[in-house]
C-alpha positions in Angstrom: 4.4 -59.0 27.4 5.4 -61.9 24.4 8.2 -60.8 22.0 7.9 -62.9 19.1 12.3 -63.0 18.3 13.7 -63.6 14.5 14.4 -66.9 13.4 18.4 -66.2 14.6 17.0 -67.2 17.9 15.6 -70.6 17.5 12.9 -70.4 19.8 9.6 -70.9 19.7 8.5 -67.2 21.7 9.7 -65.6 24.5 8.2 -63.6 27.2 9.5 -61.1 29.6 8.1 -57.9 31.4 9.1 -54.4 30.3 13.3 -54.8 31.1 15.4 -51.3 30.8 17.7 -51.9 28.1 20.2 -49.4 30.1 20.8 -52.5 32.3 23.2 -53.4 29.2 25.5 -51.4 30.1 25.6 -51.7 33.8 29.0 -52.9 34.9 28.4 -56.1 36.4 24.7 -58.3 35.3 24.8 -61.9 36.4 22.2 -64.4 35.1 21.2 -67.4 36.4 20.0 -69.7 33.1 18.4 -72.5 34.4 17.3 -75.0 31.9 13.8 -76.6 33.2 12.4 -80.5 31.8 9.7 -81.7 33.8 8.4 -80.8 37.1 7.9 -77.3 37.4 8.2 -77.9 41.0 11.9 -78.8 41.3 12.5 -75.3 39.0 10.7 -73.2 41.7 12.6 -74.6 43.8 15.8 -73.5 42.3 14.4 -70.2 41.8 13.5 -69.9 45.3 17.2 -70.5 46.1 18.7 -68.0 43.8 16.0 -65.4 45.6 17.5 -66.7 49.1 21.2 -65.3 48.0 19.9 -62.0 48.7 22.1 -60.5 45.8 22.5 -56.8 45.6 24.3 -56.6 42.0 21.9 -57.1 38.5 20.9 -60.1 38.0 18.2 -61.9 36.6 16.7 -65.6 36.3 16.5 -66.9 32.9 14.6 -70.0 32.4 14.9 -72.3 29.4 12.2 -73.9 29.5 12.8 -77.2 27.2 9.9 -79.0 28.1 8.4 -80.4 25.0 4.1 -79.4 26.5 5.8 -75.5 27.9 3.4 -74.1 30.8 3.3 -70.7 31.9 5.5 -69.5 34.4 5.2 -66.6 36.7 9.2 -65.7 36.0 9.6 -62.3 33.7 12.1 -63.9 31.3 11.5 -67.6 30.1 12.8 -68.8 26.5 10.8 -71.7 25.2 12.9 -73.7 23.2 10.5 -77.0 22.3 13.0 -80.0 23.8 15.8 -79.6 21.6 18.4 -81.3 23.6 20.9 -79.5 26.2 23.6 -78.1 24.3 20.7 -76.0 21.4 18.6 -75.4 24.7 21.5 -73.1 26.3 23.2 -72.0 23.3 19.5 -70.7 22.8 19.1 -69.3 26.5 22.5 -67.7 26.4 21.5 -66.0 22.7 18.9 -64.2 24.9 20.8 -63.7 28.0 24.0 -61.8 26.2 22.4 -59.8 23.3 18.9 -58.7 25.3 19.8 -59.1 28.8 23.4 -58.0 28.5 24.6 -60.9 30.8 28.3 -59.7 32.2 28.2 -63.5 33.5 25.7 -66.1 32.7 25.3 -69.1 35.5 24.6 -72.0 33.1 22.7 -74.0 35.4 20.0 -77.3 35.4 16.6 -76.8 37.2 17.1 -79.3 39.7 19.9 -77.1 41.6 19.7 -75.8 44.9 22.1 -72.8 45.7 23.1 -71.8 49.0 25.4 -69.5 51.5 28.3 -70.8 49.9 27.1 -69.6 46.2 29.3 -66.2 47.2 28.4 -63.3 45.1 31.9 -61.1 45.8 33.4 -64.7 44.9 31.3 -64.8 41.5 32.1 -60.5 41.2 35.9 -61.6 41.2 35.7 -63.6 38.2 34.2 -60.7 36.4 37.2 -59.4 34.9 39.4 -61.8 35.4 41.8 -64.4 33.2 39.6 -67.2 33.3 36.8 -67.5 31.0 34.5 -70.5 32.7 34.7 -71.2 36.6 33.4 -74.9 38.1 31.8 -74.5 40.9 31.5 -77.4 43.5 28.5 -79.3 43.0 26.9 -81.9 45.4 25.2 -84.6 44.9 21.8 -84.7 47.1 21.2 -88.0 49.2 24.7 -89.4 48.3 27.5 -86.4 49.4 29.2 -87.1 46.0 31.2 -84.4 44.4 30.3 -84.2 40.9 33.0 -81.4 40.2 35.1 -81.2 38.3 34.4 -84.9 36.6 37.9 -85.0 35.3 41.3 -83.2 35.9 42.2 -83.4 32.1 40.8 -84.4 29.0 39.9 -87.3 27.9 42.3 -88.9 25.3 41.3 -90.4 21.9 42.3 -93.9 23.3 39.9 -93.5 26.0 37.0 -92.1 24.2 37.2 -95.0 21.7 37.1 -97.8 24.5 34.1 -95.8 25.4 32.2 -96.1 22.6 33.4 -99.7 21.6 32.1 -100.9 24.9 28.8 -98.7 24.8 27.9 -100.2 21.5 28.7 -103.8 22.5 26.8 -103.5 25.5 23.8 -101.9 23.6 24.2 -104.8 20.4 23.0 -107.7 23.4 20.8 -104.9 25.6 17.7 -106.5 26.2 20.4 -109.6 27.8 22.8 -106.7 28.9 20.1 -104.9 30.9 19.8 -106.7 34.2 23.8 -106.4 34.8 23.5 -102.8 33.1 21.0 -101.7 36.0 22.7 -103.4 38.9 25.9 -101.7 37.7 24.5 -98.4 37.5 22.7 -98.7 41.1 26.1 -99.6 42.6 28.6 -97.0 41.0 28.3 -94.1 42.8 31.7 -93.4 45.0 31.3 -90.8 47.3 35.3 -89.2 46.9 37.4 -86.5 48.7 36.2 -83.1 47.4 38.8 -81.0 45.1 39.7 -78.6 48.1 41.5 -75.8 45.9 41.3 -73.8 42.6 42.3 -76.4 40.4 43.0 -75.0 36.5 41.9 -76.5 33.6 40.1 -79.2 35.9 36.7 -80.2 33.3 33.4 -78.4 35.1 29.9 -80.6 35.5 28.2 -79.6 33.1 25.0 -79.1 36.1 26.5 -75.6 36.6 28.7 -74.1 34.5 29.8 -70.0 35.0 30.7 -68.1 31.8 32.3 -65.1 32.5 33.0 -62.0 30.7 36.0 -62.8 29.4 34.1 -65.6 27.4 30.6 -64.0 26.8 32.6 -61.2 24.8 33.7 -63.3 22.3 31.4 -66.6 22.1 28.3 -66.4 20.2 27.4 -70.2 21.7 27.9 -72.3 25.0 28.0 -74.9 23.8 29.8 -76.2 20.2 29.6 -78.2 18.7 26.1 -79.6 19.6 25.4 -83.1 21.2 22.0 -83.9 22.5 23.7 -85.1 26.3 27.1 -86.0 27.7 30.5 -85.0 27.2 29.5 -81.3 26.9 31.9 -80.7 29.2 34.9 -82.3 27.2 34.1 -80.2 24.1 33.7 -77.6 26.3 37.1 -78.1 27.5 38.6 -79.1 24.6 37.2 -75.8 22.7 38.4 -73.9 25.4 41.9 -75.6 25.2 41.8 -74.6 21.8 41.4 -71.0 22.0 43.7 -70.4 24.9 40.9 -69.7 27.5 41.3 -70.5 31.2 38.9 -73.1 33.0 39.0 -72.9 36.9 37.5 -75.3 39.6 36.4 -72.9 42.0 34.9 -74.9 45.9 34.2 -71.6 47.2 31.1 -71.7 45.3 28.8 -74.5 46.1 25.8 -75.7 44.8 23.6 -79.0 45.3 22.2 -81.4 43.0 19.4 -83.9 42.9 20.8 -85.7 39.6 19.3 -87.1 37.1 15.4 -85.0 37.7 15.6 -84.1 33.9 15.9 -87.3 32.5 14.0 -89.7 34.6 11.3 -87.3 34.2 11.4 -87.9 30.4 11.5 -91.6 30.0 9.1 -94.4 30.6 11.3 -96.5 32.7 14.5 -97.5 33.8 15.0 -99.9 31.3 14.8 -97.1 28.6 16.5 -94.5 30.2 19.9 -96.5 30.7 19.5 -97.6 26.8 19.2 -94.2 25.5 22.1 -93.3 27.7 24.4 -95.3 26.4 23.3 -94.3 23.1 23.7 -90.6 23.3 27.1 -91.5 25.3 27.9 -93.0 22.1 26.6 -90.6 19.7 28.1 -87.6 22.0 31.5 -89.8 22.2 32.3 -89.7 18.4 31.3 -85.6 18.1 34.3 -84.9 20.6 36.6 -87.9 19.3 36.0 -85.5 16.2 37.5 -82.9 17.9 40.3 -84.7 18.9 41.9 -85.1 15.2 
């Protein structure tokens, strides 16, 4: 079945099989929103994980599907939002997943995830109704055993943000010089660190998997605001959540793994233009939440 939405939406069309609106009001309904680029292969993949939890509370698979040529999928509920860039891409997905899925918690996740055993679903049903509003879980880094959450323990400061940029926009003034040092820097930077090995408040969540729960679905209309195309979601997610007094929680009970980066080497025609437009949307996405800051 294709249900052509209202403009309010954003999308392009979505499609889904007959769902029973009574699921709206079923206590608990936790959807995983998985926002697909590329190789539908590494999304099955992730799908085929989420079947493996063996879940016996609702819950459904969402996929964004921000690919800018779409191609059907066999999943019943798939929102096809035309590349728009990550933050409009979920704020899209999670539209769908709250007002017609009636998401209790939405799992905000990329397509190049794999969950496992330790993705605990009476760990995710104890967040349900609890204080904290967005939950980190611990997400590894395939091939490397990095860490990846939380990326920071606090916010970034405006002092920090603007050596950020400054140095971003002097390195991208000389790039086509820059480049060579750019790429060995980039191969070489990964540091494999200690895990976070408790709940850690207010710790700042990858922005790979992110868990909404209730407490925020209730009263947020968006994931994601305001919008940058990539990077430092997570800040102005933190920052925004700082702002309206809602509690963030790194949570290592729940584990997922990553193979980084499948999105956006899939999109680009090299290396040499992948690491400029990088820095560039570092730069752009910098200044949105240095905004923020005041």
């Amino acid at each position: 079945m294709v249900c052509w939405l209202c403009l309010s939406y954003g999308v392009l069309w979505v499609s889904h099989n007959d769902y029973k609106l009574d699921n709206m009001y079923n206590e608990n309904m936790i959807v995983f929103m998985l926002l697909h680029f590329g190789d539908h292969a590494v999304t099955q993949e992730c799908i085929e994980s989420i079947k493996r939890l063996g879940f016996s509370c609702e819950h459904a698979v969402l996929i964004v599907d921000n690919d800018p040529e779409p191609k059907p999928w066999d999943e019943p509920y798939v929102v096809k939002t035309g590349n728009v860039g990550f933050s409009e891409a979920n704020n899209i997905g999670y539209k769908y997943a709250k007002d017609v899925l009636g998401a209790t918690m939405v799992i905000a996740g990329n397509n190049d995830l794999v969950f496992d055993d330790r993705f605990s679903e009476s760990v995710l049903l104890s967040y349900e109704n609890s204080q904290y509003a967005v939950v980190g879980p611990d997400v590894e880094k395939v091939g490397t055993g990095e860490h990846q959450s939380p990326i920071a323990l606090r916010l970034r400061s405006a002092k920090e943000v603007k050596k950020t940029i400054r140095l971003n926009k002097m390195v991208l003034g000389v790039y086509p010089l820059a480049y060579p040092f750019m790429k060995r820097y980039l191969a070489g930077s990964t540091q494999v660190g200690a895990p976070v090995t408790g709940l850690t408040e207010d710790a700042v969540p990858c922005g790979a998997c992110v868990i909404f729960t209730r407490r925020f679905i209730e009263t947020e209309d968006k994931l994601f605001c305001p919008v940058t195309k990539f990077y430092y979601e997570e800040f102005i997610l933190a920052k925004r959540c700082q702002d309206k007094g809602y509690k963030l929680v790194f949570d290592p009970a729940l584990h997922v793994y990553h193979v980084d980066q499948a999105a956006s080497v899939a999109a680009s025609r090299g290396e040499y233009d992948r690491i400029r437009l990088k820095m560039q949307r570092i730069v752009d996405a910098a200044g949105v939440y240095l905004k923020m800051l005041g």
